[in-house]
C-alpha positions as CSV (number, residue, x, y, z in Angstrom):
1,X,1.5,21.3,-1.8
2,X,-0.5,24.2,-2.5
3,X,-3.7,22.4,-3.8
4,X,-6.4,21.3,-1.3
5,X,-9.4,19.0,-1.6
6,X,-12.2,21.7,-0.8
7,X,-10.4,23.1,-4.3
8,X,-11.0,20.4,-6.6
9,X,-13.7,20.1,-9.2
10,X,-13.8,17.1,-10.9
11,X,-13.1,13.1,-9.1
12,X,-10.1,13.0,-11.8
13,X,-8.6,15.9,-10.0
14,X,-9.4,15.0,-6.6
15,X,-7.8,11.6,-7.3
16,X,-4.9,13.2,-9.3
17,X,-4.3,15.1,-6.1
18,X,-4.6,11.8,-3.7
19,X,-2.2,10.1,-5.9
20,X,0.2,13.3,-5.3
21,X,-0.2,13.2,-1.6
22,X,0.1,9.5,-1.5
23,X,3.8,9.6,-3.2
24,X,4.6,12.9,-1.2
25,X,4.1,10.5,1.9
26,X,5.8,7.4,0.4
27,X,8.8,9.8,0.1
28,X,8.3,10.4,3.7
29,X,8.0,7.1,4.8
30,X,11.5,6.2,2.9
31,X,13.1,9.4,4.6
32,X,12.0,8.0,8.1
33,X,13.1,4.5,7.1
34,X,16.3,6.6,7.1
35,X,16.3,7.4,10.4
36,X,15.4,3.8,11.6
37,X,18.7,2.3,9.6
38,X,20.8,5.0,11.1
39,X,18.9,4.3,14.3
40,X,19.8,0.4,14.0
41,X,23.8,1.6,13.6
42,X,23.7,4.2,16.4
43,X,22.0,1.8,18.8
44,X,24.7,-0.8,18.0
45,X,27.4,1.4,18.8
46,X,25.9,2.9,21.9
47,X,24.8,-0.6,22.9
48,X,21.2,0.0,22.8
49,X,18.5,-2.0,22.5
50,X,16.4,-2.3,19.8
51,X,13.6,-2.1,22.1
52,X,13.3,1.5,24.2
53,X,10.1,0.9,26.0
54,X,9.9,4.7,27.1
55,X,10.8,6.0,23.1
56,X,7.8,4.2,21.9
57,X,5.3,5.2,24.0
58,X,6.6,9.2,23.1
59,X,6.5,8.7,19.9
60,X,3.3,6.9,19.9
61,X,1.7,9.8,22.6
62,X,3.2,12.7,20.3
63,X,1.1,10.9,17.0
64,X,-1.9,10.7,18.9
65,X,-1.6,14.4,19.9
66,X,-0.3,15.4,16.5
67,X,-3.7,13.6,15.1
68,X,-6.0,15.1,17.9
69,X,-4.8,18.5,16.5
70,X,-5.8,17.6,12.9
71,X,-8.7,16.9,14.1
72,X,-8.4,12.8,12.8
73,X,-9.0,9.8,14.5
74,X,-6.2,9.8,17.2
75,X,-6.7,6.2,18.1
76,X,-6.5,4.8,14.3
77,X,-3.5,6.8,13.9
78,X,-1.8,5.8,16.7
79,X,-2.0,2.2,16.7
80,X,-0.9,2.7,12.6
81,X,2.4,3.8,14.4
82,X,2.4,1.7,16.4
83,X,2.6,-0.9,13.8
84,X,5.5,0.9,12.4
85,X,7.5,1.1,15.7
86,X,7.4,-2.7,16.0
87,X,8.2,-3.0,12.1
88,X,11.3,-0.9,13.3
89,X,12.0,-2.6,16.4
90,X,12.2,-6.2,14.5
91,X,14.4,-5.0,11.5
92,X,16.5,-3.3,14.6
93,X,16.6,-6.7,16.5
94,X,18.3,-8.2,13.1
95,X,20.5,-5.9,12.5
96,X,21.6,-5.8,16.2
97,X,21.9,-9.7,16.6
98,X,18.8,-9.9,19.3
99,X,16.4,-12.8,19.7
100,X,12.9,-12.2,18.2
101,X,10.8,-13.2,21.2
């Protein structure tokens, strides 16, 4: 997207240009949704867990590094993936057959 904020005049374009950004990251969200079905089928075969202790905390490390860079809160966006991981983790635990505990 080659708009930014800073060039926005008007509240109708600024929020024309959040609603843009907010469906550019919905289509994100579906394409790592992706990963995390694929990720339920891989594990299966491999005989994974849907749990990888050490894969969550480098994922969750690399978004609060990632959001340090931006220059955003680190700790807001962290536990946000973190709330994402554990979505995973549970639709992973159904589709793999593991108790919920």
């Amino acid at each position: 997207m080659t708009r930014r904020a800073q060039n926005c005049q008007t509240m109708t374009e600024l929020r024309q240009l959040i609603d843009e950004l907010d469906a550019e990251l919905i289509a994100r969200f579906s394409d790592r949704w992706a990963c995390i079905e694929r990720a339920a089928e891989l594990k299966k075969q491999e005989g994974l867990p849907a749990r990888i202790d050490n894969r969550v905390e480098e994922v969750a490390h690399n978004v609060n590094r990632l959001a340090q860079r931006a220059g955003l809160d680190a700790n807001f966006y962290e536990d946000l993936w973190r709330q994402l991981m554990e979505r995973a983790i549970a639709y992973e635990k159904g589709k793999l057959g593991e108790p919920d505990k």
